[in-house]
C-alpha positions in Angstrom: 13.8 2.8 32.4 17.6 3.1 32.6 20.2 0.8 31.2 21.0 -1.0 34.3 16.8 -1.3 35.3 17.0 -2.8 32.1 20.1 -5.0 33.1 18.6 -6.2 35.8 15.3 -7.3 34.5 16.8 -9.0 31.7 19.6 -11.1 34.1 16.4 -12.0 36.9 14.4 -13.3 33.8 17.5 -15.5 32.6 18.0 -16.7 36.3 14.5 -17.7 36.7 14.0 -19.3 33.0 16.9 -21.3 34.1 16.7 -22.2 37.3 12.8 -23.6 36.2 14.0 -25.7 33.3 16.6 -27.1 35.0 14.7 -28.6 37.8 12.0 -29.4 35.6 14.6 -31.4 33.5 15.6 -33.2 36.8 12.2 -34.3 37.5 12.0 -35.5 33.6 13.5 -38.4 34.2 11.3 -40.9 35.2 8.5 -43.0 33.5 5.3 -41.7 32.9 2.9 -44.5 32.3 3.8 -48.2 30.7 5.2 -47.9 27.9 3.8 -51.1 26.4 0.1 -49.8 27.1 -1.1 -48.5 23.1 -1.2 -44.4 22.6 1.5 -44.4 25.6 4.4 -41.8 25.2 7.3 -43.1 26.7 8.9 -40.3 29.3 12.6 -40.0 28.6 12.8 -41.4 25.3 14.5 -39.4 22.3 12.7 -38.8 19.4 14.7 -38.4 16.3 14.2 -38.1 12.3 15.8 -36.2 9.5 13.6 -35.2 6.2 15.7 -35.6 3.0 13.9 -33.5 0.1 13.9 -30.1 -2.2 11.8 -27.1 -0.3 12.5 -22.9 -0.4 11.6 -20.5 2.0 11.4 -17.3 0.5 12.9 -14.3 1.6 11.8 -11.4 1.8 14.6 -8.9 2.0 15.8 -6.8 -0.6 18.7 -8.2 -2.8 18.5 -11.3 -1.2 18.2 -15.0 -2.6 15.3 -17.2 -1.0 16.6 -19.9 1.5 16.9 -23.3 -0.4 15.6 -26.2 2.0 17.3 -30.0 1.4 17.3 -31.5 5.3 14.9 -31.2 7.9 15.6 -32.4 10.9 13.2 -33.3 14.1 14.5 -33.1 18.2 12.2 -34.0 20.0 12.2 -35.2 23.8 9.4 -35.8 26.8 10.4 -35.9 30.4 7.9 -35.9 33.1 8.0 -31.9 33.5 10.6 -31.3 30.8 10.2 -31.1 27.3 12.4 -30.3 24.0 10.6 -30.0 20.7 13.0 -29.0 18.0 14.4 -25.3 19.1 11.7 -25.3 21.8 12.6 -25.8 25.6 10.1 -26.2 28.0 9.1 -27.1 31.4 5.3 -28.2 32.2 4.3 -26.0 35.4 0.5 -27.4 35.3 -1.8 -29.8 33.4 -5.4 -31.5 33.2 -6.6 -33.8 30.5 -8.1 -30.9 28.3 -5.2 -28.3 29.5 -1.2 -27.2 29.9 0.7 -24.6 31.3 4.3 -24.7 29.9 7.5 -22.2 30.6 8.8 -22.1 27.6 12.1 -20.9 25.9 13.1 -20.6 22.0 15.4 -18.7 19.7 13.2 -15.6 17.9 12.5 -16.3 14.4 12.8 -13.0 12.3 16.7 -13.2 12.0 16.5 -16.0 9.7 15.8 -13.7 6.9 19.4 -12.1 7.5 21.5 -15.4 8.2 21.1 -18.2 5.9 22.5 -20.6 8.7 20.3 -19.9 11.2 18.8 -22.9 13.0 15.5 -21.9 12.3 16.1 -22.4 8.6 16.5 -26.2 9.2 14.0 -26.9 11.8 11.3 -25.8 9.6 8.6 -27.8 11.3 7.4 -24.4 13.4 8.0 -22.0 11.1 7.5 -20.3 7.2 6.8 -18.9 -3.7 9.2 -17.0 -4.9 10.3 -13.3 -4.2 9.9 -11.2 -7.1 14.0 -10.2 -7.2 14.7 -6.9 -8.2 17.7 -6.3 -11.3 20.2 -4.0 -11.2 19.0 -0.1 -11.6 19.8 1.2 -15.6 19.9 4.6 -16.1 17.3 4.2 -18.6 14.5 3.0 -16.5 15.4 5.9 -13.5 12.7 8.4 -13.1 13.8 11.1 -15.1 12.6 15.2 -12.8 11.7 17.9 -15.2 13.0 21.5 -13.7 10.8 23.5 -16.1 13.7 24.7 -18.1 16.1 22.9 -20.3 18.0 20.5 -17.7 16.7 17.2 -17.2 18.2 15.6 -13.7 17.9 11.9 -13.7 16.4 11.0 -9.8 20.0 8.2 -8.2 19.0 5.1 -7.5 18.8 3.7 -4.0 21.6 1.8 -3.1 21.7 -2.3 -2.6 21.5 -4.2 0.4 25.2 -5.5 -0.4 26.7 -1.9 -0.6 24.9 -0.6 2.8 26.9 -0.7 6.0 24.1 -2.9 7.7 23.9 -3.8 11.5 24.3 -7.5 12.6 20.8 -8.7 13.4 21.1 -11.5 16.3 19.2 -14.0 17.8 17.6 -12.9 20.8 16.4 -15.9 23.4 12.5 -15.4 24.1 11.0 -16.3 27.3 7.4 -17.1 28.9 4.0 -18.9 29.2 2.4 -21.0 26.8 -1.0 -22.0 27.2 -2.7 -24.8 25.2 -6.3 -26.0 25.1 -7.4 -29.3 23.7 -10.7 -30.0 22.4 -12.9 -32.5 20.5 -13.5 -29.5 17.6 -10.2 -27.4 17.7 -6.9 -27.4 20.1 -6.4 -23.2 21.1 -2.4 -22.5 21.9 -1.2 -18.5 23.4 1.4 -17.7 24.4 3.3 -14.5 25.6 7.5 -14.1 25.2 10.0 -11.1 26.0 13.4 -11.6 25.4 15.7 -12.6 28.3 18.9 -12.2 26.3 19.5 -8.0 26.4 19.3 -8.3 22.4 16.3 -6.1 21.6 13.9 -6.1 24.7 11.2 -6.8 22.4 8.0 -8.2 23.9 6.0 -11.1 21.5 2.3 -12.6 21.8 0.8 -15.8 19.6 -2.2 -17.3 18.9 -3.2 -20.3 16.7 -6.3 -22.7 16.0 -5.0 -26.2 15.6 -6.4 -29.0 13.9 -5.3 -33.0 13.5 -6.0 -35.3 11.5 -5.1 -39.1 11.4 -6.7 -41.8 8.8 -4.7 -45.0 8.1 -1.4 -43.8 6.9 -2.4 -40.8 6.5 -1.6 -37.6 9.1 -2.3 -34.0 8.4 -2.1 -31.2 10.9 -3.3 -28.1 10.2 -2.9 -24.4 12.1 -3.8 -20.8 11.7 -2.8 -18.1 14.0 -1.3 -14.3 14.5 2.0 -13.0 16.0 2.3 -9.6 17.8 5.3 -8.2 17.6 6.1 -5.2 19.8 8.0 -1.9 17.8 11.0 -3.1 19.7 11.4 -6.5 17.6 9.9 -4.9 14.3 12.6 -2.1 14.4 15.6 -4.3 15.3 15.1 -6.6 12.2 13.5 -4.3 10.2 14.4 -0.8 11.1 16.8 1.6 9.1 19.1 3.4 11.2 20.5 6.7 10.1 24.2 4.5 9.0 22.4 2.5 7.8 20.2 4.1 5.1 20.2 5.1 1.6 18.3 8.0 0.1 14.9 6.9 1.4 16.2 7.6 4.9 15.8 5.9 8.4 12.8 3.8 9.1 11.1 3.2 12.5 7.7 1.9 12.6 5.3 0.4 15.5 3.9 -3.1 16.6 2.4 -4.8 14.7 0.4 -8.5 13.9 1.7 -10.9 11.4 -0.7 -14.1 10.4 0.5 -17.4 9.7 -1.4 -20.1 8.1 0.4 -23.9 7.5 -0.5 -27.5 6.7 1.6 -30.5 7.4 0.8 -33.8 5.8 2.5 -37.2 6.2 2.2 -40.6 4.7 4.1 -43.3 6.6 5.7 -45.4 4.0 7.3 -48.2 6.1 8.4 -48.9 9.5 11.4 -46.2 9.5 10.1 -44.2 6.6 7.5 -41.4 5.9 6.8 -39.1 3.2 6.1 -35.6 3.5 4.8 -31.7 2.6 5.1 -29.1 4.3 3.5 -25.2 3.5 3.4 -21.9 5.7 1.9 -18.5 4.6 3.0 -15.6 6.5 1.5 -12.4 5.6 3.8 -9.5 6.6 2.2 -6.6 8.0 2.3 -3.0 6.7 4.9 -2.1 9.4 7.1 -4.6 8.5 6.6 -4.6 4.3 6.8 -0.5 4.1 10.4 -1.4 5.5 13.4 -0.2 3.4 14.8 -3.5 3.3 11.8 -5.6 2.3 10.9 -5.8 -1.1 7.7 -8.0 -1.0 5.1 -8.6 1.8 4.7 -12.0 2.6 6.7 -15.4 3.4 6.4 -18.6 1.6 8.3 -22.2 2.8 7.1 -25.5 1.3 9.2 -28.3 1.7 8.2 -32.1 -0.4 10.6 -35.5 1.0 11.5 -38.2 2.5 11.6 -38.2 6.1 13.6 -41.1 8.2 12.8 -42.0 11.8 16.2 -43.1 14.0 
């Protein structure tokens, strides 16, 4: 496919995306039922709360210090076709009282790993206990290489993250269907995203098994699911170009499927006030861990607080 196929595709999908959300966020803007009748959501109404507490998300890449966690904020708003649910946009193109059909649009999630301010590492709710950290190399702990004579070369050491010319690795905006299922037993979400922002052209597919609870104060939901990623995303975050590596060389690597397990429990203190935990596992794949730039092969966040409703 040439650059300007690939141009094209990328500016229709943007166009469409939206052109959809926007009318959808027109139609939002009436009432959907009463909202005095009980278990009512109230169409047009902002939801808005802000946790307040200690949490880490670890991180992965090599050199790196895990992301500390203090605030958590929650976005969250319902129109009749329109929806926004933290870094989530959506529109509602069909629905029944077991199914939905959304168009959805959100940021891609692997570049929080390289940007400590990225929005994802604040609205934690969708998304990932310590990474073993690596010290500085000493020349007495280097493999030493025997030549079979007299001369003993000691083997360099690779080169840290902070002395590599590295690549920005952006955002890209990711684009498609989402499908959810509800049921007595289990509620089923897919969806399937490319990316509508010319970043890396990547391509992603998810799947989870959700589960809620609710018991007096007491709330706990409960998911666990797989991401496909396509080569194109894996080797944007993750690849090693040839600037960019040290003596292990370049990296590329294919698709691949990440899992992702989380539980989020709340206990609503008063009125205004709740407390809360929040834990997601993410297992990285081979693909992903073999990279030069990772040093460990999985993801922990776990956030403990306070969590205030506006």
């Amino acid at each position: 496919m040439t650059l300007f196929q690939n141009m094209f595709r990328q500016n229709f999908r943007l166009r469409t995306l939206i052109a959809v959300l926007a009318s959808a966020l027109v139609a939002g803007s009436a009432l959907a039922c009463d909202p005095a009748t009980e278990d009512c959501v109230e169409i047009g109404k902002w939801q808005l709360s802000l946790g307040i507490g200690a949490g880490v998300r670890t991180n992965p890449v090599e050199n790196t210090p895990d992301i500390p966690l203090f605030l958590a904020p929650e976005v969250s708003y319902n129109g009749e076709r329109f929806f926004i649910d933290n870094l989530d946009f959506g529109a509602i193109l069909w629905e029944n009282s077991s199914q939905q059909l959304n168009l959805l649009a959100t940021p891609s999630y692997d570049q929080v790993y390289f940007h400590r301010w990225s929005p994802s590492n604040f609205f934690i709710s969708a998304n990932n206990f310590a990474t073993a950290t690596k010290e500085g190399d000493k020349e007495e702990d280097l493999p030493v290489i025997n030549t079979g004579d007299n001369t003993e070369l000691v083997a360099p050491g690779f080169r840290d993250m902070q002395e590599r010319d590295l690549r920005d690795r952006h955002t890209a905006g990711m684009g498609g269907l989402e499908y959810f299922l509800y049921t007595p037993l289990v509620d089923l979400q897919l969806a399937y995203l490319s990316d509508f922002t010319a970043v890396h052209y990547g391509e992603e597919a998810r799947i989870s098994l959700g589960k809620y609870w609710a018991s007096g104060r007491h709330q706990v939901s409960t998911s666990l699911g797989a991401i496909w990623q396509s080569s194109e995303i894996i080797n944007y975050y993750y690849g090693v170009t040839s600037s960019e590596a040290d003596e292990r060389g370049p990296y590329a690597t294919d698709a691949a499927w990440t899992p992702v397990v989380s539980v989020d429990w709340n206990y609503q203190l008063t009125e205004r006030w709740d407390l809360r935990f929040l834990a997601n596992y993410r297992q990285l794949p081979d693909e992903i861990a073999a990279s030069p730039l990772i040093n460990d092969n999985k993801v922990i966040t776990v956030f403990i607080g306070g969590v205030y409703h506006f």
